[in-house]
Structure formats: C-alpha cells, structure tokens
Residue frames relative to the residue before (quaternion, step in Angstrom):
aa qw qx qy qz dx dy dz
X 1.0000 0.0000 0.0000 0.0000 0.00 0.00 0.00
X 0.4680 -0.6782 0.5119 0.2429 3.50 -0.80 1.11
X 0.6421 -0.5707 0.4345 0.2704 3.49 -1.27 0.36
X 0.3887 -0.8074 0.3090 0.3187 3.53 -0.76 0.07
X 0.5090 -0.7421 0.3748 0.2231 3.36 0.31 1.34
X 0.0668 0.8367 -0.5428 -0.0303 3.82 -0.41 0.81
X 0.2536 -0.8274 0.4976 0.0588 3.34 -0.29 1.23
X 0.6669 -0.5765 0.4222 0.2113 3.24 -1.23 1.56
X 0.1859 -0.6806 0.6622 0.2524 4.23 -0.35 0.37
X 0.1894 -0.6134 0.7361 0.2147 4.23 -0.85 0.49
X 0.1445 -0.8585 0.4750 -0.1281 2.89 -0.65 1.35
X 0.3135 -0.8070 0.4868 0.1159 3.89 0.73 0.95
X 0.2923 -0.4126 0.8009 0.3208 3.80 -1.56 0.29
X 0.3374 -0.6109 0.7009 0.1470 2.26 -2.36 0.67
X 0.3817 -0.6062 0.5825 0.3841 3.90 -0.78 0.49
X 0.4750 -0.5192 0.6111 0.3625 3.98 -1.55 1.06
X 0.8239 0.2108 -0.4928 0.1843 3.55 -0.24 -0.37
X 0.2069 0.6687 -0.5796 0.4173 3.71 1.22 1.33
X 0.8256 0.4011 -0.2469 0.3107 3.42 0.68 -1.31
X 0.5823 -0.7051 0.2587 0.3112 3.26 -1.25 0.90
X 0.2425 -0.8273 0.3900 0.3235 3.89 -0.40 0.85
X 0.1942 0.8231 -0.3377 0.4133 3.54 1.31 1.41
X 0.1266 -0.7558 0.5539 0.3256 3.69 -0.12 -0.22
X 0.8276 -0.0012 -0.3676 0.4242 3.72 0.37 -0.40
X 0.6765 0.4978 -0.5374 0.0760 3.04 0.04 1.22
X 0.1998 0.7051 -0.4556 0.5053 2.38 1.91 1.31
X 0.7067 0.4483 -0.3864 0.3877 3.49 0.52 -0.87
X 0.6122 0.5039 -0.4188 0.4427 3.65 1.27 -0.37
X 0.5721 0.5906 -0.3623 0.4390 3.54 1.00 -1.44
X 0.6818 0.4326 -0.3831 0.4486 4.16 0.10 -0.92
X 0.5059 0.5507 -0.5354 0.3925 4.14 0.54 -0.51
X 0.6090 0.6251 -0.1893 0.4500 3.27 -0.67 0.49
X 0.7810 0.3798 -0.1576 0.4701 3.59 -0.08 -1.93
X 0.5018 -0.3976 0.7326 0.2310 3.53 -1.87 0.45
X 0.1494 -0.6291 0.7628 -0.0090 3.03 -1.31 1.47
X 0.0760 -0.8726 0.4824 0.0096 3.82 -0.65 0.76
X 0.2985 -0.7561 0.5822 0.0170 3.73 -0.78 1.36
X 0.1284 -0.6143 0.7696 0.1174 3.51 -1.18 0.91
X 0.0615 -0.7760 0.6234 -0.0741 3.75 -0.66 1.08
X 0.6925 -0.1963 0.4003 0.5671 4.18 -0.24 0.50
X 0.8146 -0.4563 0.2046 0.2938 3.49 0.44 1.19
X 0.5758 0.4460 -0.3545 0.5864 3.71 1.40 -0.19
X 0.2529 -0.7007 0.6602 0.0961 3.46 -1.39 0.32
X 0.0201 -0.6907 0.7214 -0.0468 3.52 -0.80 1.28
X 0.3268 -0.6005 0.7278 -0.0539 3.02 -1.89 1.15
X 0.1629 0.5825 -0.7892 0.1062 3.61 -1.73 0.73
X 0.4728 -0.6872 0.5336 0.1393 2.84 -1.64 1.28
X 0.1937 -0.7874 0.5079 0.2908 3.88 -0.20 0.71
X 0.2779 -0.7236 0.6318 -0.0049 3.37 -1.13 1.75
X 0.8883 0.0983 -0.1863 0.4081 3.69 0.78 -0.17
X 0.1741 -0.8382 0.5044 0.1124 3.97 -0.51 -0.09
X 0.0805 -0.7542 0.6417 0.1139 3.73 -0.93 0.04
X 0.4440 -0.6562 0.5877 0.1640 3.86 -0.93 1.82
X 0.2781 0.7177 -0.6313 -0.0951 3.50 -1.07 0.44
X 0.0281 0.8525 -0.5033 -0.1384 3.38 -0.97 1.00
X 0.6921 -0.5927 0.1788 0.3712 3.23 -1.33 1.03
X 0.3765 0.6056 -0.5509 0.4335 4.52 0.93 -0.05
X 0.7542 0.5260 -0.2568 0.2975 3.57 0.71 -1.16
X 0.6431 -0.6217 0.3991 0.2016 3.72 -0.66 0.66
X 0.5723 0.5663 -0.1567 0.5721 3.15 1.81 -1.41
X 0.7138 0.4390 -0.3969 0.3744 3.75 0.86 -0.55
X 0.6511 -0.5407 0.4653 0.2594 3.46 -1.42 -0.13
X 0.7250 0.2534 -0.2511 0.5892 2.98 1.49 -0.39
X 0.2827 0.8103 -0.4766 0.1907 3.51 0.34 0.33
X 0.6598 0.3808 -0.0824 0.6425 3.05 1.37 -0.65
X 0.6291 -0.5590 0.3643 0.3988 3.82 0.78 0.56
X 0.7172 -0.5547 0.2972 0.2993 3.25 -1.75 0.24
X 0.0294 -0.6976 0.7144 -0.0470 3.99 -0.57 0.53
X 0.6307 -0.3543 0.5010 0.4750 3.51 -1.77 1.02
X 0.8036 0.3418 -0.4036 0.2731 3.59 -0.99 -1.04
X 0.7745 0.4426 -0.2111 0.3997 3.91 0.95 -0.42
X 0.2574 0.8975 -0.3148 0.1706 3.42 1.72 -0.08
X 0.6975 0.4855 -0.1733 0.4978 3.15 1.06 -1.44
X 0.6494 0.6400 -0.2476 0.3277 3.47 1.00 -0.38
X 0.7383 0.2627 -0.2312 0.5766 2.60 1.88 -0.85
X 0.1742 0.6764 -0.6492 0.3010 3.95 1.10 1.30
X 0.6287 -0.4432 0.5177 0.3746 3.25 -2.05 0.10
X 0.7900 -0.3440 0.3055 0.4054 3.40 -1.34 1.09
X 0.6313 0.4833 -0.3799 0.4728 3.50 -1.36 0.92
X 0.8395 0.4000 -0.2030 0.3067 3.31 -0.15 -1.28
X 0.6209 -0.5649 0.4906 0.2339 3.49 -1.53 0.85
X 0.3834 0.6983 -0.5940 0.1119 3.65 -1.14 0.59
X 0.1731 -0.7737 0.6022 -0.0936 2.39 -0.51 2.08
X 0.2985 -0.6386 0.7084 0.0358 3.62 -1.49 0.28
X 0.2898 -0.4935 0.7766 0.2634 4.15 -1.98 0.51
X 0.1711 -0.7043 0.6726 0.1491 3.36 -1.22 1.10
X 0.7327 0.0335 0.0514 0.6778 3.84 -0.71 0.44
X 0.7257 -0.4690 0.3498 0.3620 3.87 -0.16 1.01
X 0.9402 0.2315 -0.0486 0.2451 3.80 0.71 -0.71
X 0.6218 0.2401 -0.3193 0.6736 2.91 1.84 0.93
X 0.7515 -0.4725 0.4246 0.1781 3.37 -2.04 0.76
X 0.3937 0.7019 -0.5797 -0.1277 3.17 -0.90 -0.86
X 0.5494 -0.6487 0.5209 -0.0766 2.83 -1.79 1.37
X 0.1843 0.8147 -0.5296 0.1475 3.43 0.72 1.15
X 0.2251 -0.6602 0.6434 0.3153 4.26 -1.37 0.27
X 0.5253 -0.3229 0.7381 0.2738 3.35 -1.48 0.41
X 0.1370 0.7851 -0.5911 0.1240 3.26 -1.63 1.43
X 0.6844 0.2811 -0.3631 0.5663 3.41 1.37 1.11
X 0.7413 -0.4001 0.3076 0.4426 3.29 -1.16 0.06
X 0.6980 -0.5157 0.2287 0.4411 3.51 -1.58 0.57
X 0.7419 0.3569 -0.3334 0.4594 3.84 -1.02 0.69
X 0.5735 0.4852 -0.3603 0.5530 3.77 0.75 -0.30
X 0.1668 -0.8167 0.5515 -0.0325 3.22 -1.11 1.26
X 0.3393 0.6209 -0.6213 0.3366 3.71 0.70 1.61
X 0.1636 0.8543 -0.4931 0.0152 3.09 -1.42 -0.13
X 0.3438 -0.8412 0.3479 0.2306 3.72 -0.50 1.10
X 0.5219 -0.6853 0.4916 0.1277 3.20 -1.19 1.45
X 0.0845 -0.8771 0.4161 0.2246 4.01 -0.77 0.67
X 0.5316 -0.6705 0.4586 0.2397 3.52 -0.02 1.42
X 0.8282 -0.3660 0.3028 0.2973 3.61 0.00 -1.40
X 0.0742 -0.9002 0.4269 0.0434 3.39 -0.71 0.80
X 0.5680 -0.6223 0.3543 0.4056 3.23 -1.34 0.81
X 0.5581 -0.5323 0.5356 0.3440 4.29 -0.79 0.64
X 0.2103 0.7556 -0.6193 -0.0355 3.89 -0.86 0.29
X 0.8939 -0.2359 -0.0276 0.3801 3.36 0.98 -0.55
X 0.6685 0.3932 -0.3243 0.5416 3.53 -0.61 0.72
X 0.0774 -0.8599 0.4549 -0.2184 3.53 1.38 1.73
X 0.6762 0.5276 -0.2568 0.4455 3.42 0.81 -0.96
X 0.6940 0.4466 -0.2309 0.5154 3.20 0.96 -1.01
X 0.7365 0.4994 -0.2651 0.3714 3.59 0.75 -0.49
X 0.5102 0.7281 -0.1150 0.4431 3.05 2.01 -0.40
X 0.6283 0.6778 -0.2357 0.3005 3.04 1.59 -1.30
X 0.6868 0.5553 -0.1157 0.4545 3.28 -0.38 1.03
X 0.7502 0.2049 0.1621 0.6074 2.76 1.44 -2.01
X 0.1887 0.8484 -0.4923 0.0471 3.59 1.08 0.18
X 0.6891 0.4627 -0.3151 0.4602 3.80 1.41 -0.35
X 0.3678 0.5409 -0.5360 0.5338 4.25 1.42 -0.10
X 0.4151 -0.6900 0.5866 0.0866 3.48 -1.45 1.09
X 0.6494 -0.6657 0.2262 0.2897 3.51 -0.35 0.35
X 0.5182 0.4260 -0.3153 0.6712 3.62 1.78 0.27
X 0.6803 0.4197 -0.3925 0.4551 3.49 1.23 0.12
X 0.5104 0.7095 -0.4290 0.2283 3.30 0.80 -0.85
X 0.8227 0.0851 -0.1171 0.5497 3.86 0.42 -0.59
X 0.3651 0.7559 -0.4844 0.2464 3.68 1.17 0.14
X 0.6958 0.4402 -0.0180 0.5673 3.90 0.13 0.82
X 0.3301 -0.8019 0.3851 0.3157 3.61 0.18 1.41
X 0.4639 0.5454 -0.5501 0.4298 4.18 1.15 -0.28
X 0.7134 0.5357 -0.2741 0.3592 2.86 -0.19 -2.20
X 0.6810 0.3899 -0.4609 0.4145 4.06 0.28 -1.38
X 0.8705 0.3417 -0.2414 0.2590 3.77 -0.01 -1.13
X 0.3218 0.5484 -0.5285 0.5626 3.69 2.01 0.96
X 0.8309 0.1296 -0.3627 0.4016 3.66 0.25 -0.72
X 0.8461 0.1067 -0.4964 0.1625 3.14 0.20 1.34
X 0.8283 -0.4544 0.0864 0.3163 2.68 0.29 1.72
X 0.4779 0.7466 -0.3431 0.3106 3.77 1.21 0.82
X 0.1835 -0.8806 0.4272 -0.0913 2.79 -0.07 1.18
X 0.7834 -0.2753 0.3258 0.4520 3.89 -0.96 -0.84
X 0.7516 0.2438 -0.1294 0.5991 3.43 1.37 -1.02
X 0.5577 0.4473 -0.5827 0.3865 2.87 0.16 1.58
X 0.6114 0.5757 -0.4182 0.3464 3.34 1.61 0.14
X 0.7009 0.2015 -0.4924 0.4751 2.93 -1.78 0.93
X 0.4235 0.7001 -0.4698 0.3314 3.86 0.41 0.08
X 0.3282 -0.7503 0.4881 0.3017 3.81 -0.22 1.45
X 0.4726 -0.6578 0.5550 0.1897 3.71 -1.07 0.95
X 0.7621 0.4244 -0.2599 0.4141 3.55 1.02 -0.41
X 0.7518 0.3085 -0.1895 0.5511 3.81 1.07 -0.20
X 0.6625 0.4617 -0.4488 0.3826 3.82 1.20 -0.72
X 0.6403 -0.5198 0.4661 0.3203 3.31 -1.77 0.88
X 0.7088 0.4996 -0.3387 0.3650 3.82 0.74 -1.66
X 0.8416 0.0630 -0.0667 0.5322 3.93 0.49 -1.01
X 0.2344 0.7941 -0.5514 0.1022 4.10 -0.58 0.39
X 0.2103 -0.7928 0.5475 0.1658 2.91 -1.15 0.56
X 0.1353 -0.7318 0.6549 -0.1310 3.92 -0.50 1.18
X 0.5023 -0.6307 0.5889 0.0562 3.18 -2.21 0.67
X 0.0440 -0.7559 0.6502 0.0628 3.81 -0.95 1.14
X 0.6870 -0.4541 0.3733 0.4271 3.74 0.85 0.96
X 0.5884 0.6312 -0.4481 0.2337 3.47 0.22 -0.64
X 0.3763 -0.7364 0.5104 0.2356 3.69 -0.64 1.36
X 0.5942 -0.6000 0.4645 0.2669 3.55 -1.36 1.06
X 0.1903 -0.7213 0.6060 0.2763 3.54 0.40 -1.36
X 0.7301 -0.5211 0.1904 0.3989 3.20 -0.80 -0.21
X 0.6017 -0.6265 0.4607 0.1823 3.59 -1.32 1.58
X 0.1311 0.6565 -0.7314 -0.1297 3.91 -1.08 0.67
X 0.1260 -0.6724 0.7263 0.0668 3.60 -1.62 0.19
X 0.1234 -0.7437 0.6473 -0.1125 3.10 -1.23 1.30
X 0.5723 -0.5101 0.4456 0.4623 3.83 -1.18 -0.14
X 0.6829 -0.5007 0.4058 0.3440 3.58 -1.27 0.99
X 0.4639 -0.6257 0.5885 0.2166 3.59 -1.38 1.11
X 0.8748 0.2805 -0.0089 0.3950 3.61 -1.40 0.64
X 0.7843 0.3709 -0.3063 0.3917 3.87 0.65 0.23
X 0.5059 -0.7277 0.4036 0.2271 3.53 -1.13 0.70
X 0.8547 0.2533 -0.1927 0.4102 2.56 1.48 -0.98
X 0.6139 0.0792 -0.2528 0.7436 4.37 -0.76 0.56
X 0.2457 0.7280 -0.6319 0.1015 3.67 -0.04 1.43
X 0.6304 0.5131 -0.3215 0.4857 3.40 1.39 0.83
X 0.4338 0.6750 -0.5151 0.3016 3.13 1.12 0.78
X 0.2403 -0.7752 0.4793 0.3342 3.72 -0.84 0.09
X 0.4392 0.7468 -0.4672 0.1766 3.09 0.02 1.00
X 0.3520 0.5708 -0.5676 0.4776 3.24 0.81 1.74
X 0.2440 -0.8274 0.5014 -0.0670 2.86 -0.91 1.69
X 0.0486 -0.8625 0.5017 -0.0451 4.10 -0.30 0.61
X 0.5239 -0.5466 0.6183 0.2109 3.07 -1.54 0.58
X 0.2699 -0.7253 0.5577 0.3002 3.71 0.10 1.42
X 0.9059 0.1715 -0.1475 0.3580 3.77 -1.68 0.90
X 0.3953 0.7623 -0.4311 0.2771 3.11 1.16 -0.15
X 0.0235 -0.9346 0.2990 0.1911 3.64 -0.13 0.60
X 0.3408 0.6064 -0.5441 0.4692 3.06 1.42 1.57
X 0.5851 0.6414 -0.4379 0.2334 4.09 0.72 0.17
X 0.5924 -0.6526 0.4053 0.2428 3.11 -1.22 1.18
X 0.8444 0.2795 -0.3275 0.3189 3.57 -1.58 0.25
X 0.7595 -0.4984 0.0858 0.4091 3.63 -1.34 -0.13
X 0.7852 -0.3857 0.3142 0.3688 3.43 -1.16 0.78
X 0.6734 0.4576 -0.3495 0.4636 3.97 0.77 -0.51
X 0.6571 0.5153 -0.3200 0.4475 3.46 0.88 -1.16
X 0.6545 0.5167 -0.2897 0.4697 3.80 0.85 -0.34
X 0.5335 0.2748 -0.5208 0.6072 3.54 0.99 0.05
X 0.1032 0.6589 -0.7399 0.0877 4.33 0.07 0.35
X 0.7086 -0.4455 0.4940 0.2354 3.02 -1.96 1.18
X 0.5527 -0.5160 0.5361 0.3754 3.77 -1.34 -0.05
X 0.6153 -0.5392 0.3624 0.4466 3.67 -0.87 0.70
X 0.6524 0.5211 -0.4101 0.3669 3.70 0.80 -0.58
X 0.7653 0.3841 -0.3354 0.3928 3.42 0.46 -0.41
X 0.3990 0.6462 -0.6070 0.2342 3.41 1.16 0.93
C-alpha cells in the first residue's frame, strides 16, 4: 500500500482591507482560512472550522471592563493576535476584530490539521488526528502559540498568519458559545457545518444555519 501523499495548501496573504471591520463577521469570514505556523523552520497549516464572536458590552469578553496590560492586544486594530494562559495550562488564540481602541475579538475553537503533523504532534504523539487541534487549548499547542505571539499582526507577520487557499466553506452552523456562565445565550459560535474536527458537545454541532439566529 502506497503512502499517503500530503499535499502542500498555497496559501496567499490576505490584504486587511479584505478583512471584515465587524466582529461577527469576522468570526464567520475566518471559517475557512489557513491558519499558518513558522515552527524551527517548518510551517504547519490548519484550516479554521470553528470560531467564537466576543464583543466588548458583553461580560463574557475580556474587554468589557476596559484595557489592562494583559488585554492590550485585544484592543489593537483588526488582525492582531491576543493570546492569554487560561487557568495556568492552556493558550488561547484570539483575533482583534474592530478598529483601534475597541476591545472585541474572535476566539479560535479549532482546526482541521493539513500540514506539518509531526510537528504538531510533538509532545502529543498519543492525541489522534481529529483531536489534535479540536478545542481553542489543544488548537494553539499544535501550533505552537504561545505568549510571544501576542499582539503579533496575523496579516503581515512571517512567524503566525492567517491567509486563504480558495477552499469553499460549505455550509455555516452557529450555536450558543461553549463553556461560559456568563451571556451564555448568545449565539455567537460559528462552525464549519460537519466538520469532524469541532470542539464541544455533539448537539451544538448540528447548530441551526446563521439565518435562523
């Protein structure tokens, strides 16, 4: 039996004024895109299949309460990386999703593995491959994100970016956010219907179509 042949995605930057200056429709607009890792010289890619809208009115956001050193980047002009240690032992991998001083921004949940498996693995050689980034911790261990990548613009920096290989979305579900007490009825989790790298429970993934929020 021949090996399995993993083909490179060509993956394009995207110009910011492509991106939306919206938060959720950023969180829809990023389903879809190549997230890209510069790792020790290799370059891994996952396709982001899910997202989570947070805007700053909401309690649930980080910035709701105003800027503080640890939330800065959040409140950069669209584009930009701000990450946070949740509970001491996971990442997260949030974009900046309004103009400069506005402090919303969309969390990524999880992506689909395409290349540079080994490298995402490290560490983790026993997480199966629909697990490896399934889950906003798990997505920014396998690829390698960390503290110094926050505030880093997602659209121009070489080490973390996020760019487009054409690849059509299909169809969009959206469900209420995963994991929060508070505005835990908002819908503004956004997925890659079927996709079978998305985080949380099996019901939220059959979510309605964005129209029928």
């Amino acid at each position: 039996m021949s090996a399995q042949v993993i083909i490179e995605p060509r993956v394009e930057r995207i110009a910011r004024s492509r991106v939306p200056r919206d938060t959720i429709a950023l969180a829809r607009w990023l389903l879809g895109k190549v997230l890209v890792s510069k790792v020790r010289g290799a370059q891994i890619t996952g396709r982001i299949v899910e997202t989570e809208a947070y805007l700053q009115h909401e309690a649930a956001c980080h910035g709701f309460r105003g800027m503080t050193p640890r939330n800065r980047s959040l409140f950069l002009e669209r584009g930009h990386a701000y990450v946070y240690l949740c509970y001491g032992t996971s990442y997260m991998l949030n974009v900046s999703s309004e103009v400069a001083g506005v402090g919303s921004g969309v969390l990524l949940r999880a992506l689909q593995p395409l290349t540079g498996i080994a490298q995402m693995r490290r560490g983790r050689e026993h997480v199966r491959l629909a697990d490896l980034a399934r889950g906003p911790g798990r997505l920014a261990a396998a690829m390698h994100v960390d503290l110094r990548h926050d505030g880093l613009d997602l659209f121009t920096d070489p080490r973390l970016w996020i760019g487009s290989d054409a690849h059509p979305v299909g169809s969009i579900g959206v469900s209420v956010r995963i994991g929060l007490t508070k505005a835990a009825d908002e819908r503004l989790r956004f997925f890659v219907a079927a996709s079978p790298h998305l985080s949380g429970p099996r019901l939220l993934n059959i979510g309605r179509p964005p129209h029928a929020c």
